[in-house]
Each structure stands twice: as C-alpha cells, then as structure tokens.
KEKOL-401054 format. One record per residue (C-alpha): x, y, z; residue number from 1; residue in one letter. Coordinates in steps of 0.001 Angstrom, whole numbers, plus 500000, padded with zeros to 6 digits. Layout:
# residues N
PT      u      v      w  nr rest
PT      X      Y      Z NUM    a
...
***
This chain:
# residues 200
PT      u      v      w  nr rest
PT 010496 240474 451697   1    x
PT 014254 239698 450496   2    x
PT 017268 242158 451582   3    x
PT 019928 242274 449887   4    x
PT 023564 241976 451341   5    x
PT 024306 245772 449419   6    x
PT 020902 246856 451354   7    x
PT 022005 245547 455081   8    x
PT 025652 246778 454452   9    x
PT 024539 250212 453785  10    x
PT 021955 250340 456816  11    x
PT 024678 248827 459180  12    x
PT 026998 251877 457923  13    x
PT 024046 254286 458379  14    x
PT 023107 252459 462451  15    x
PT 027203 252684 462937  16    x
PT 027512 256500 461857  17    x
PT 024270 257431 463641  18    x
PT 025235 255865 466882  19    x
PT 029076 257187 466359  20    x
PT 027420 260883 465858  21    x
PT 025103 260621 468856  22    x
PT 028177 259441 471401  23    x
PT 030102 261743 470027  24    x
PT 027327 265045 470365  25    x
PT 027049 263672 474254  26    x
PT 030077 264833 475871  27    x
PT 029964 267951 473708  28    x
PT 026003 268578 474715  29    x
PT 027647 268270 478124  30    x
PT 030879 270486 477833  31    x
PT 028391 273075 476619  32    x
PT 025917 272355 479539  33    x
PT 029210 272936 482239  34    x
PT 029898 276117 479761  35    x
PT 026860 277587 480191  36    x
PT 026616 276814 484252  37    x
PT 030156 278589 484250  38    x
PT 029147 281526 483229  39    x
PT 026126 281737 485140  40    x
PT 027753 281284 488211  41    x
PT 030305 283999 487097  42    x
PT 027660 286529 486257  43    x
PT 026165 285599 490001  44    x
PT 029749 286408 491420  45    x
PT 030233 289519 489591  46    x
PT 026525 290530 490813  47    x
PT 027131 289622 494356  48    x
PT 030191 291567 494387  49    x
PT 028522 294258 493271  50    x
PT 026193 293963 495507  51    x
PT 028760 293573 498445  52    x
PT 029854 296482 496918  53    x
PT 027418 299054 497868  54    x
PT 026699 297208 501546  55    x
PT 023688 294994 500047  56    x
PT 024556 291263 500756  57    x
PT 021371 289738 499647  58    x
PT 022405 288000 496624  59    x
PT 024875 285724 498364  60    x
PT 022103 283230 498751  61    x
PT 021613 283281 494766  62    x
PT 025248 282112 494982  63    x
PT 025122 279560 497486  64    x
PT 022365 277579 495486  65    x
PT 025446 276556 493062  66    x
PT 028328 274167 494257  67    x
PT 031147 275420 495527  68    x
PT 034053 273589 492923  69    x
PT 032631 275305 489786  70    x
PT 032424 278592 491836  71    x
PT 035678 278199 492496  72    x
PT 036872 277531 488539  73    x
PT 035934 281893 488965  74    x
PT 039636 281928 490199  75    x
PT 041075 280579 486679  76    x
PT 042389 283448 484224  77    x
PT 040382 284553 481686  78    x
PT 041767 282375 478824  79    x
PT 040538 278871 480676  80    x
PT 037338 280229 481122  81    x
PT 037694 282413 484380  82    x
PT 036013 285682 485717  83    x
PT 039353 287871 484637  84    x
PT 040829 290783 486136  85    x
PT 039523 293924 484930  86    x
PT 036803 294998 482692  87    x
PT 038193 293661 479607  88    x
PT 041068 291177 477771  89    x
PT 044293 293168 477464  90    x
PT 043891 295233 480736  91    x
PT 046783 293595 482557  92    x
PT 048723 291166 480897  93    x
PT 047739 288150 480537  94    x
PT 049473 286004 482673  95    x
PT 047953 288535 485346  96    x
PT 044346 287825 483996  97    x
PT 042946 286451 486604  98    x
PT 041493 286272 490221  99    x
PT 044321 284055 491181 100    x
PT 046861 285618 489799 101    x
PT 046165 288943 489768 102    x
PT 046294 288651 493783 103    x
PT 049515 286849 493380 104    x
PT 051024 289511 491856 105    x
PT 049664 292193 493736 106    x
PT 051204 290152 497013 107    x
PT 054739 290104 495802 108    x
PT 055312 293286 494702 109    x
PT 054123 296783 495917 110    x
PT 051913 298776 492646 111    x
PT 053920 301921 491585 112    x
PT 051664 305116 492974 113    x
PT 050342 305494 489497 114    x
PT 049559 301993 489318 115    x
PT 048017 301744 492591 116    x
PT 045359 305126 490754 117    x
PT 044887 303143 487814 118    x
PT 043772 300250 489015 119    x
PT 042009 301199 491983 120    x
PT 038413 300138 490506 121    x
PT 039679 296667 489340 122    x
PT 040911 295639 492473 123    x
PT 038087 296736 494231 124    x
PT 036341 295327 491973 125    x
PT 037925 291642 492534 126    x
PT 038267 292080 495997 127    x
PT 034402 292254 496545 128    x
PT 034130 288924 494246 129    x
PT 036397 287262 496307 130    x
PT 034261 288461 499331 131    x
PT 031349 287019 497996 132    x
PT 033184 283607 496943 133    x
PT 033919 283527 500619 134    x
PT 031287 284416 502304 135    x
PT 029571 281844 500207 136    x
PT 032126 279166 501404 137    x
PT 031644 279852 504550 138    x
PT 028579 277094 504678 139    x
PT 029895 274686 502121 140    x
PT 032723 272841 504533 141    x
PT 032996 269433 503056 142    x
PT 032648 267709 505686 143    x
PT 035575 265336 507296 144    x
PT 035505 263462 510314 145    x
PT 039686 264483 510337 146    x
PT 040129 267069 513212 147    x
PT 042466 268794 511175 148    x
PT 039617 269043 508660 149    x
PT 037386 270275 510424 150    x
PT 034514 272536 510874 151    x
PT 035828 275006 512752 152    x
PT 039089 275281 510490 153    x
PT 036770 276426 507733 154    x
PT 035584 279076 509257 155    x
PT 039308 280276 510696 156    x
PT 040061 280450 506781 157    x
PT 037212 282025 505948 158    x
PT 037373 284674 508385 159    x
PT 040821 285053 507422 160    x
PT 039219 285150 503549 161    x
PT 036722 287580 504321 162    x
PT 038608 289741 506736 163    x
PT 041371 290119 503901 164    x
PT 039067 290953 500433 165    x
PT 037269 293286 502846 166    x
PT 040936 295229 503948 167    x
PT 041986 294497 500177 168    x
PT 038608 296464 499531 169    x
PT 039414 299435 501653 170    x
PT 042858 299346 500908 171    x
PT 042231 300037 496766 172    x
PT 040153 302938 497628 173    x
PT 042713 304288 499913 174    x
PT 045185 303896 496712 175    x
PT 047935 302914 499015 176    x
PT 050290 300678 498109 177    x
PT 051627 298837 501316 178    x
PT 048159 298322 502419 179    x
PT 047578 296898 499040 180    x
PT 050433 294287 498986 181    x
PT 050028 293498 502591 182    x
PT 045976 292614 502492 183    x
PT 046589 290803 499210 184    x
PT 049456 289027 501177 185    x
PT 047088 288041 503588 186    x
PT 044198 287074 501352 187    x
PT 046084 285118 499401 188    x
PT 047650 283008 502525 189    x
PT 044160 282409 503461 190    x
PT 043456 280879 499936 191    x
PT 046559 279011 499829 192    x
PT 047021 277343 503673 193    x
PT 043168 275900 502784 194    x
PT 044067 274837 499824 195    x
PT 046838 272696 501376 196    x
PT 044641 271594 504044 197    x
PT 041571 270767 502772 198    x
PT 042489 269535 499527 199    x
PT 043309 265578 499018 200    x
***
C-alpha cells in the first residue's frame, strides 16, 4: 500500500489539530472542574450558615471535608466568582459585593439607622458564613515548625474570628449601629493580622 505525500500531509494536519484541540479542552475541562467545586463549597457555606443560624452546627463537618484555600475564594465579590453580599446582584453596590468587602465597609463607617433596618438580614446573614468559614478553620492550621506560626496562634485568630461573626451576628439583629461597626472592626482585624501572619 502506497501513500501519497497529499494523503500524509492531510493526516499530519488532522493528528496536529486533534492533539491542538485536546490540550487545549484540558485546562478548560479543568477550569470548569475548579468552577463547579466553587460553587459547591459555596452552597456548603451558605448551608452551614444557615445552619449556624438557627443553633444547629452539624454541617460544619460537610465543610471541613473541602480544603480550606478554595473555601476561602467564598471571601471574593461576587463578580470573581464569590459568595456575594446579599440575596442578589445589585443589592449593594458592587464594589461592596462581597464577604470581604462588605465587612470592610461596614468597619469604617457606622450604617445610617435606616441602613442598619435594611440590611439587618444580610449581615446576619454573612456573619453566620463567616462563622462557619471559621469554625471550619479552626482544624486546618497549616502546619509550621515557626513559633510565630504556630498552633496555638491559629486558634487565638480563630477565637478572635468566631467571637467577632458571632457579636457581628447579634449585633445585626439588635440593628445598632456602633455595635455593628465595632464587631465588624474586630472581625475584620482577626481576618487581616492572620492574613499577615500566616501568609508567605
């Protein structure tokens, strides 16, 4: 059997396309894999906090059987693929869409009474996520054999983290401002002083 050069051209373009197609569906089969992981692990958060919610912390072990980086990615606002603050897009602005920022914001400035009424069930609402990203963190310390890394510092921060969603909780319900500011003050310092140790 004779092949002609035409023939072997045409199959090498065919091989070269096939093989360009297939490395090129990989990384998007795998994008769509951490896609679809994200928003399980979102629809666990929002489920635990729900949960937290009404007193029933069962479902924080369904949340600890995911790691504790793409829980974390919960944080981001809305737009890069985050939980959201909220029920829906458009319900604070949206550079205040967001776990993260929302508690930003609600740390530098006090909410206006009306405010504080308005958006009593979305903060309480985030607050009890946050509760459950915490109390989930609480057993994931990645472990360091630098003492100012250590064990023990964890848990300060998530004390501090728990402590704080829990007051931030309370303090929604309550619809009072100060208390508001001052426990997403707090909450926020927890987040942000583990951040700057623990993170290389």
């Amino acid at each position: 059997m004779t092949f002609s050069p035409r023939w072997l051209l045409t199959s090498l373009t065919g091989s070269a396309f096939v093989l360009a197609f297939g490395m090129q569906w990989v990384p998007q089969a795998r994008a769509q894999d951490k896609k679809e992981i994200a928003k399980k692990i979102q629809a666990t958060v929002i489920a635990t906090g729900e949960s937290l919610a009404s007193g029933d912390a069962s479902k924080v072990k369904e949340l600890e059987k995911f790691d504790l980086d793409p829980i974390m990615h919960s944080f981001k606002p809305r737009a890069r693929g985050g939980i959201g603050f909220g029920p829906v897009a458009g319900f604070v602005p949206p550079n205040e869409d967001g776990l993260e920022s929302k508690l930003i914001s609600l740390a530098k400035k006090p909410l206006s009474p009306a405010d504080a009424t308005r958006l009593e069930s979305a903060v309480s609402v985030a607050a009890h996520q946050i509760l459950a990203i915490a109390m989930v963190s609480e057993s994931k310390w990645p472990e360091n054999k630098d003492k100012s890394k250590s064990k023990e510092k964890w848990a300060e921060f998530n004390t501090l983290m728990k402590d704080s969603a829990k007051d931030l909780a309370a303090a929604a319900k309550s619809k009072n401002s100060a208390k508001i500011k001052s426990s997403a003050s707090s909450l926020y310092r927890s987040c942000n002083e583990c951040h700057t140790t623990f993170r290389d």
